[in-house]
C-alpha positions in Angstrom: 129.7 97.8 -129.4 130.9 98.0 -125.3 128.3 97.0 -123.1 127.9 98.0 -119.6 125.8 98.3 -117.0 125.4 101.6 -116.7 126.3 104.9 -118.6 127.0 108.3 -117.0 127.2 111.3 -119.5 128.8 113.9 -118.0 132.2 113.8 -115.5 130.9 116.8 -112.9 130.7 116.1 -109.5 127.3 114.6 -110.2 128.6 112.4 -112.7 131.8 111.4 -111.1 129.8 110.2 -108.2 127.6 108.5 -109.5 130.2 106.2 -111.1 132.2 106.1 -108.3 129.3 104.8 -106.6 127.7 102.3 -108.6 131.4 101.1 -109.3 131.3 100.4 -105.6 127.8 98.0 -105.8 129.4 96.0 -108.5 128.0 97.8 -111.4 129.9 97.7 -114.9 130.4 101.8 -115.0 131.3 103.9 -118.2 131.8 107.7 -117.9 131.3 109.8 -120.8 133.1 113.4 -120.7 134.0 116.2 -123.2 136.6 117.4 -121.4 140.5 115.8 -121.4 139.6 116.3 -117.5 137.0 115.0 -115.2 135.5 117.4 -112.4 133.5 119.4 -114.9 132.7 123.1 -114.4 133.2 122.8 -110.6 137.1 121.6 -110.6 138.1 123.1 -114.0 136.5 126.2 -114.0 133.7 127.3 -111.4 134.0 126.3 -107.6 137.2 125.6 -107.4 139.6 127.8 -108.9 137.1 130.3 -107.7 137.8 129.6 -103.8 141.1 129.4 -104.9 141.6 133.0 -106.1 139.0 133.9 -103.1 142.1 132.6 -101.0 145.0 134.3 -102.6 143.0 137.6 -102.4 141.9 137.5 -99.5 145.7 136.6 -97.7 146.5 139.6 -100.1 143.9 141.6 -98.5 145.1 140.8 -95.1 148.7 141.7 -96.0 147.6 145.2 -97.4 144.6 146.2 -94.9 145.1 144.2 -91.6 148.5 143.1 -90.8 149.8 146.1 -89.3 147.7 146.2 -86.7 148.2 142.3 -86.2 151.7 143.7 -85.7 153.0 142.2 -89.3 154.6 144.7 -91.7 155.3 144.4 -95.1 157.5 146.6 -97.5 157.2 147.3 -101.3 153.6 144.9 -101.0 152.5 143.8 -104.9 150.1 141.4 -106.5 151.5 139.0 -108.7 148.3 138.2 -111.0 150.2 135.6 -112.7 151.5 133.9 -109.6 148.1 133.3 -108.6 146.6 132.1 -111.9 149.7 129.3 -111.8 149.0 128.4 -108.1 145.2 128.2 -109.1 146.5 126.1 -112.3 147.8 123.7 -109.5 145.1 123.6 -107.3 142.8 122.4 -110.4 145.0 120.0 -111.5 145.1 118.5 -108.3 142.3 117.7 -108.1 141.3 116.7 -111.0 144.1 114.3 -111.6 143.0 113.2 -108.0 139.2 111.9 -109.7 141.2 110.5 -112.6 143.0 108.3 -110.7 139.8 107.1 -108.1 138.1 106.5 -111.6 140.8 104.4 -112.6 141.1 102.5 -109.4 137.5 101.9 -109.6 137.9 100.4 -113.4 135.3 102.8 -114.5 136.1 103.2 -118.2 135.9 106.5 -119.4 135.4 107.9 -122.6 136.8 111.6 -123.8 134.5 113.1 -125.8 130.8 114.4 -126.3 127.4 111.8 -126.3 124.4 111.7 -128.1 121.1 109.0 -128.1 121.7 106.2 -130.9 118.3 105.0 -129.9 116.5 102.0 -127.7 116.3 98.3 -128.2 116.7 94.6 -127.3 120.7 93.8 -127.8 122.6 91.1 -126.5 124.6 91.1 -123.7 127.6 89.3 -123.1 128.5 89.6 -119.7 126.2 88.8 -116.3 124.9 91.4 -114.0 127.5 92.6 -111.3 125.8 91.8 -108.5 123.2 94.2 -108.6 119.3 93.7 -107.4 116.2 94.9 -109.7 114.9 98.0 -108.8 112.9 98.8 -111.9 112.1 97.1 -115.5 115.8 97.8 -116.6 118.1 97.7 -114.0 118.9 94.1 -114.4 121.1 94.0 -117.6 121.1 90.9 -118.8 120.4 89.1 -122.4 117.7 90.7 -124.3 116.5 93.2 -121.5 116.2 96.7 -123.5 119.1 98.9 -123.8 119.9 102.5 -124.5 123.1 102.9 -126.9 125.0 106.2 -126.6 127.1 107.2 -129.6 130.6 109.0 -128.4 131.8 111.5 -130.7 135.7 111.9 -129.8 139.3 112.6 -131.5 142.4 109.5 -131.5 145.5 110.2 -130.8 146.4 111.6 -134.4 143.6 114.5 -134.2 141.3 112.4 -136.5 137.3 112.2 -135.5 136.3 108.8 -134.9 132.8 108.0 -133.2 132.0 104.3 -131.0 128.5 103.1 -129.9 128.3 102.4 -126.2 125.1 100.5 -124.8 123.8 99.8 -121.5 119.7 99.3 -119.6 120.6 102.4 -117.5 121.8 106.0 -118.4 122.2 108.7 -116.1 122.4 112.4 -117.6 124.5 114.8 -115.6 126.0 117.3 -118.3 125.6 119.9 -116.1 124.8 123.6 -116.9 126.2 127.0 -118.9 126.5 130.2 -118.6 123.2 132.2 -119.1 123.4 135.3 -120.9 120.7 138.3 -121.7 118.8 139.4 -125.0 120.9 142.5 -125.0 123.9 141.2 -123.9 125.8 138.3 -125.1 129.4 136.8 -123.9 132.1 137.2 -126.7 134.9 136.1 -124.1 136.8 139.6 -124.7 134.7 142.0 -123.5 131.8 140.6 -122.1 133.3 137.2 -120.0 131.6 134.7 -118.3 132.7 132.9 -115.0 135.0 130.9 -117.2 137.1 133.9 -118.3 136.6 136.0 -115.3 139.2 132.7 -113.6 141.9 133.0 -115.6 142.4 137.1 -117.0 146.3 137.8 -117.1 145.6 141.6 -116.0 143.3 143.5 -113.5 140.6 145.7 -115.0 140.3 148.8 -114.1 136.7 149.1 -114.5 134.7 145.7 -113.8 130.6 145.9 -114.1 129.1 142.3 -112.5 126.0 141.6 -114.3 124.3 139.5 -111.3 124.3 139.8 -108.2 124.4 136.3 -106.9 127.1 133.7 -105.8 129.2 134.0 -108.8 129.0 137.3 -109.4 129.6 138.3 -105.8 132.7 135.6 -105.5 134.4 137.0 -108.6 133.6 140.7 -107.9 135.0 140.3 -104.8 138.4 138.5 -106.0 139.1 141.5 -109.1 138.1 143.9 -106.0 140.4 143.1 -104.1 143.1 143.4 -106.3 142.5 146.8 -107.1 139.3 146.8 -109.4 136.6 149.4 -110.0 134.0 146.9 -109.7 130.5 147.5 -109.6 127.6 144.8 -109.2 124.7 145.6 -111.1 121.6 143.4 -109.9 117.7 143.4 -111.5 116.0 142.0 -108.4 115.7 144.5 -105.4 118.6 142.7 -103.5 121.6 140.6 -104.0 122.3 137.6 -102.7 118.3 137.4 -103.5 117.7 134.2 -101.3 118.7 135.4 -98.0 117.0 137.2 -95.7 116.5 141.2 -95.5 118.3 141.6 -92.3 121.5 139.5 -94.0 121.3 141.4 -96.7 121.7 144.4 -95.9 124.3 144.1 -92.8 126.4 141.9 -96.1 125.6 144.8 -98.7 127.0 147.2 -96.0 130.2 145.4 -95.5 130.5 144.5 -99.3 130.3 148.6 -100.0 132.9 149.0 -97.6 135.2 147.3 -99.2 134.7 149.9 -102.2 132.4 147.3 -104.0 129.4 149.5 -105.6 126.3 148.0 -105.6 123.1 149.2 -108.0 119.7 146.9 -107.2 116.8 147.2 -109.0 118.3 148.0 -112.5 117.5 146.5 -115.5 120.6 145.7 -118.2 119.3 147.3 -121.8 122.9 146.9 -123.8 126.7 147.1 -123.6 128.7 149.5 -126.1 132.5 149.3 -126.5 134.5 151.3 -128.7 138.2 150.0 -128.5 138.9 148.6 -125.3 136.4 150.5 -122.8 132.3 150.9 -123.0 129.5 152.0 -121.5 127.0 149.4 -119.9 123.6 150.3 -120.4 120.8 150.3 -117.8 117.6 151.3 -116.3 115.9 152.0 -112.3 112.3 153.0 -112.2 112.2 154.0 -116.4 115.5 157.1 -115.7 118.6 155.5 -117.3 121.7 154.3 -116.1 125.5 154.6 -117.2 128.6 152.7 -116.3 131.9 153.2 -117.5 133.5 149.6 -118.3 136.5 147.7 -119.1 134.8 143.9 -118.9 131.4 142.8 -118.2 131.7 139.9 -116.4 127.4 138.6 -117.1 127.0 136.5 -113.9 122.6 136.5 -114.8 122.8 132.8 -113.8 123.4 129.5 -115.5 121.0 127.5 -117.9 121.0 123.2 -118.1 123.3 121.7 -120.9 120.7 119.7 -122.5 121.2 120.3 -125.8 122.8 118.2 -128.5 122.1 114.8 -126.5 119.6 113.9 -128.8 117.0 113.6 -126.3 114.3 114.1 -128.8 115.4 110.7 -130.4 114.1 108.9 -127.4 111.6 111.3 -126.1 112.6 112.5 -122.7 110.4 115.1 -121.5 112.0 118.4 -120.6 110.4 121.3 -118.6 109.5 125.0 -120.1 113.2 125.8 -119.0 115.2 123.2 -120.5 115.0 121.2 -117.7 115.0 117.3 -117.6 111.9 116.3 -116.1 112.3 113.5 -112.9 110.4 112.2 -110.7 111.2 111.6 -106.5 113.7 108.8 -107.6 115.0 110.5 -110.4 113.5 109.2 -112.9 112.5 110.6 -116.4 109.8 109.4 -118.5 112.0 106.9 -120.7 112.4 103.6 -118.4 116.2 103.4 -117.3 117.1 106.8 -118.1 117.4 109.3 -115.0 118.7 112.8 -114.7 120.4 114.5 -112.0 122.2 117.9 -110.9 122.1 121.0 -112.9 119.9 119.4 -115.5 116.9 118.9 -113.5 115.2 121.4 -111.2 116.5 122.5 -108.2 119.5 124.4 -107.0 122.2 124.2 -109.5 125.1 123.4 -106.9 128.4 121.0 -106.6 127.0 119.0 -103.5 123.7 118.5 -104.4 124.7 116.8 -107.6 126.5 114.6 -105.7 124.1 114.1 -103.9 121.7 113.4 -106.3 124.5 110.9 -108.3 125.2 108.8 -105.1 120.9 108.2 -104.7 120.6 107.9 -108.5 123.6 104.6 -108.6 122.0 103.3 -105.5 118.5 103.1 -106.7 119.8 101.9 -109.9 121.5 99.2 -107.8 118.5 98.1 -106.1 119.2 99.9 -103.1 117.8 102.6 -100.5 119.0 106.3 -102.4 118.6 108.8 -99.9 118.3 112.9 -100.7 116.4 115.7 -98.9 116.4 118.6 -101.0 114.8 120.7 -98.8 118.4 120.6 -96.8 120.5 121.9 -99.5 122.7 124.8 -97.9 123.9 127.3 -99.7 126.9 129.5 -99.7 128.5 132.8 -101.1 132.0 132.3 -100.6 132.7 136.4 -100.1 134.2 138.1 -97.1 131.9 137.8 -95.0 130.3 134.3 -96.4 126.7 133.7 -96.5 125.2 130.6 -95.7 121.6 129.6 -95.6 119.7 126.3 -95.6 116.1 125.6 -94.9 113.6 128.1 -94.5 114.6 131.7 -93.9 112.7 134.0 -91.3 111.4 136.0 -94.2 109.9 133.2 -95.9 108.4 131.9 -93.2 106.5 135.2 -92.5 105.1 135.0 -95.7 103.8 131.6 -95.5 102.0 132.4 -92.2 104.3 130.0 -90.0 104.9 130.9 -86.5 108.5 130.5 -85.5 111.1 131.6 -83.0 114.6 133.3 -83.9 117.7 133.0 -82.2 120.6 135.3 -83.2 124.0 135.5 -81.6 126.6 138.0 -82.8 130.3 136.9 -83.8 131.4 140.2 -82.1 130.5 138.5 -79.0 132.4 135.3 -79.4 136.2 134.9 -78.3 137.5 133.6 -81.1 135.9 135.5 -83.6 137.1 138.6 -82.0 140.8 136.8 -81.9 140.4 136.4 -85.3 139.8 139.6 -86.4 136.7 138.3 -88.1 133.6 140.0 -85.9 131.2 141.0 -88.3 127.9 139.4 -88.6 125.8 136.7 -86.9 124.1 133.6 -86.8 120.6 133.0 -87.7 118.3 130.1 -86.4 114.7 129.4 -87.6 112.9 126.9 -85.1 109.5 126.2 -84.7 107.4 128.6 -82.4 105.3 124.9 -81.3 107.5 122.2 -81.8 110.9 124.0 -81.6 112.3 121.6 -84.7 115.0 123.6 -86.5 113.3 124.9 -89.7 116.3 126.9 -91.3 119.2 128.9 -90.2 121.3 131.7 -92.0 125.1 132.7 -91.1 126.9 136.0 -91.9 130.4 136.0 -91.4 133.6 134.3 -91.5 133.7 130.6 -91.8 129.7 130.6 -92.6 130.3 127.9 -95.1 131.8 125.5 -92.4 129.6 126.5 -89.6 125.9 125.5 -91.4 127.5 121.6 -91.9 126.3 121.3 -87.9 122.5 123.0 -88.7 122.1 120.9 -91.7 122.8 117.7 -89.4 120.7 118.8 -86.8 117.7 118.8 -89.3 118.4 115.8 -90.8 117.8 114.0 -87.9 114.8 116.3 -87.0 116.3 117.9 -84.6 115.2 121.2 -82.5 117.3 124.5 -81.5 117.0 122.7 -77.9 119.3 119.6 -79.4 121.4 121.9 -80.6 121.9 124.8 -77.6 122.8 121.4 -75.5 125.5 120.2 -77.7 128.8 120.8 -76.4 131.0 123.0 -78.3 134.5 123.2 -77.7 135.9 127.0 -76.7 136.7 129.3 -78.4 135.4 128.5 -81.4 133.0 130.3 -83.9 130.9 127.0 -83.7 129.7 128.2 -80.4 127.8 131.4 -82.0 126.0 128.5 -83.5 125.7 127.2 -80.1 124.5 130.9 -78.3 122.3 131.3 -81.3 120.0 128.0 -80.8 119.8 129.3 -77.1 118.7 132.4 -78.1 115.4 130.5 -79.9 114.2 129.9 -75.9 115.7 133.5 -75.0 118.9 131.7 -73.2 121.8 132.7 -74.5 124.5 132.9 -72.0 126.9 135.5 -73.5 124.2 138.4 -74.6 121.1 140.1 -73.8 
């Protein structure tokens, strides 16, 4: 049996983090992972070949719609599907070989293949701590302390299933998450896809129906859209991009539609009928029914935490009505040494705030100060425009009865966004009507995703729209709509009414 300090299941960014940091405070790190790649879902098939394709298409886009007026012409213009899948193909593997090699710097020892509880005891240990401190009862592993050993199902060389027992006082879970799918509507990766197909098809479809009408589902619309697609999003709720305010939502459903996206809210997905290789998706608004004509469904309804088959039962770790590991503020579950983090426990189910939660998780683990506010997780929908929001939105905090001041600044009154041809939508800030402390903010627009980076720091630190209007922001940039924005809180802005 290997013996280590600490076992992370799962190689997503939550995971990978979390062993690259305890490897840092001297911990003995292994990394358990089911795929030949680390990354998870995020590098090998969600976030980044996603903004990948988002790229392609959208230089595509330019080519086709814009360039002739940027005084750029083009003769016999194609997509080459293909091209793109292989220059995505490279992207991925990039990166991922990129973590495989800080893992291997960092002599974390990984293991390729799927993990399961063996069950809790006293074992021996043979080597000393790493330098670590005690932060709780098990943190300390040294001889006799109680252990959690981890069986690894894997494959040798040959193809031939072999299994090894791994042990260590502290386990961190970070599978991740899957696709969630509907009663009446399950993924057969043919006609129905997930995210995971919707990455890598070899052809456009002529008629695409979004089931969700969140990031995912926007993202991916957006890309088979672009290249020519009949796509149409088909949301329950009353709005897509549901977290955002109204206002956002509909100057971004507006400018989605008029990129020949079609948009149906408030509709209810009853079944999906193919005969051969086109069907008829199913639905319902208000109790009349609903028909579309399809080639895929791509079912974007969401993902769901990959908790299963861990043997979590064995040991008794609580999990919520959803299938969510149960933590507490440190991470914690109810099984001393065992924590959870990411898309397994509750919260938003996003790249950086696993990572987030795996860099805390090693350093509390480690005996030292782990630091996360959740309430500062931004979030983005890398379309054209993007939407980013973090904090409290306007809406919300009408309905929670708290008084606040808004400041909005328009791109098509900044330099460079009018430069860059990118002019639609505005920024968004949410102070404090008493103390003026920065309570939220939401972008719409190009570059949204890089702009909310300077909000979120602002609130870190606790700081107001004043701390913000006052910081100096070189010109022209589309950072200083961020600027105007927070000066519009006090009714300052220089550049508009």
């Amino acid at each position: 049996m290997s013996q280590f300090d600490l076992i992370v299941i799962g190689g997503g960014p939550g995971g990978y983090v979390c062993a690259f940091r305890a490897s840092q405070l001297g911990l003995k790190v292994a990394l358990v992972e089911k795929r030949v790649t680390l990354g998870g879902t995020c590098l090998n098939v969600g976030c980044i070949p996603t903004k990948a394709l988002l790229h392609s298409t959208e230089q595509f886009t330019f080519a086709r719609d814009h360039a002739a007026a940027h005084g750029i012409k083009f003769d016999n213009l194609a997509a080459d599907v293909p091209a793109m899948m292989k220059r995505k193909d490279a992207v991925v593997a990039k990166l991922t070989g990129g973590v495989a090699q800080l893992a291997k710097a960092r002599k974390i020892t990984v293991f390729n293949g799927t993990a399961s509880f063996g069950g809790t005891g006293s074992l021996p240990v043979s080597s000393p701590s790493h330098g670590q401190a005690t932060h709780d009862t098990a943190a300390n592993p040294r001889a006799g302390s109680p252990c959690h050993s981890i069986e690894v199902a894997m494959t040798d060389a040959g193809g031939k299933a072999i299994r090894q027992t791994i042990a260590a006082p502290n386990i961190v879970i970070a599978t991740g998450s899957l696709p969630a799918e509907l009663p009446a509507v399950k993924i057969d990766g043919k006609h129905i896809i997930s995210s995971d197909q919707a990455i890598a098809l070899d052809e456009v479809p002529k008629k695409l129906v979004v089931i969700g009408g969140g990031a995912i589902g926007l993202e991916l619309g957006s890309v088979w859209a672009r290249l020519g697609s009949d796509v149409t999003i088909v949301e329950f709720l009353p709005k897509i991009a549901a977290t955002a305010d109204d206002d956002i939502v509909r100057n971004y459903t507006r400018l989605l539609q008029k990129q020949g996206i079609k948009i149906e809210t408030g509709a209810k997905v009853t079944g999906v009928k193919f005969n051969g290789p086109s069907g008829v998706l199913v639905a319902e608004r208000a109790g009349a029914p609903l028909e579309f004509a399809v080639d895929k469904v791509l079912l974007a309804v969401g993902r769901r935490p990959n908790t299963e088959k861990l043997g979590l039962e064995k040991i008794g770790v609580a999990l919520d009505s959803k299938g969510r590991i149960q933590v507490d503020s440190e991470l914690r579950t109810n099984v001393p040494g065992i924590r959870a983090i990411g898309d397994v426990v509750a919260g938003p189910m996003l790249a950086h705030k696993a990572e987030e939660d795996g860099a805390a998780a090693a350093e509390w683990i480690a005996g030292k100060y782990g630091h996360i506010n959740w309430d500062f997780v931004p979030a983005i929908i890398y379309t054209a425009p993007e939407i980013a929001t973090v904090g409290l939105g306007e809406d919300a905090a009408k309905e929670k009865n708290i008084p606040v001041n808004i400041g909005r600044f328009n791109f098509a009154a900044n330099g460079r966004a009018l430069a860059n041809d990118a002019a639609d939508g505005y920024v968004k800030i949410i102070a404090d009507a008493k103390t003026d402390s920065i309570l939220g903010a939401q972008i719409l627009g190009h570059g949204a995703g890089e702009l909310i980076a300077e909000v979120v720091a602002h609130m870190e630190y606790g700081g107001s729209a004043e701390d913000l209007a006052r910081t100096i922001h070189a010109h022209p940039t589309l950072g200083e709509s961020v600027k105007e924005a927070a000066l519009a809180v006090s009714k300052s802005a220089i550049h508009a009414l």
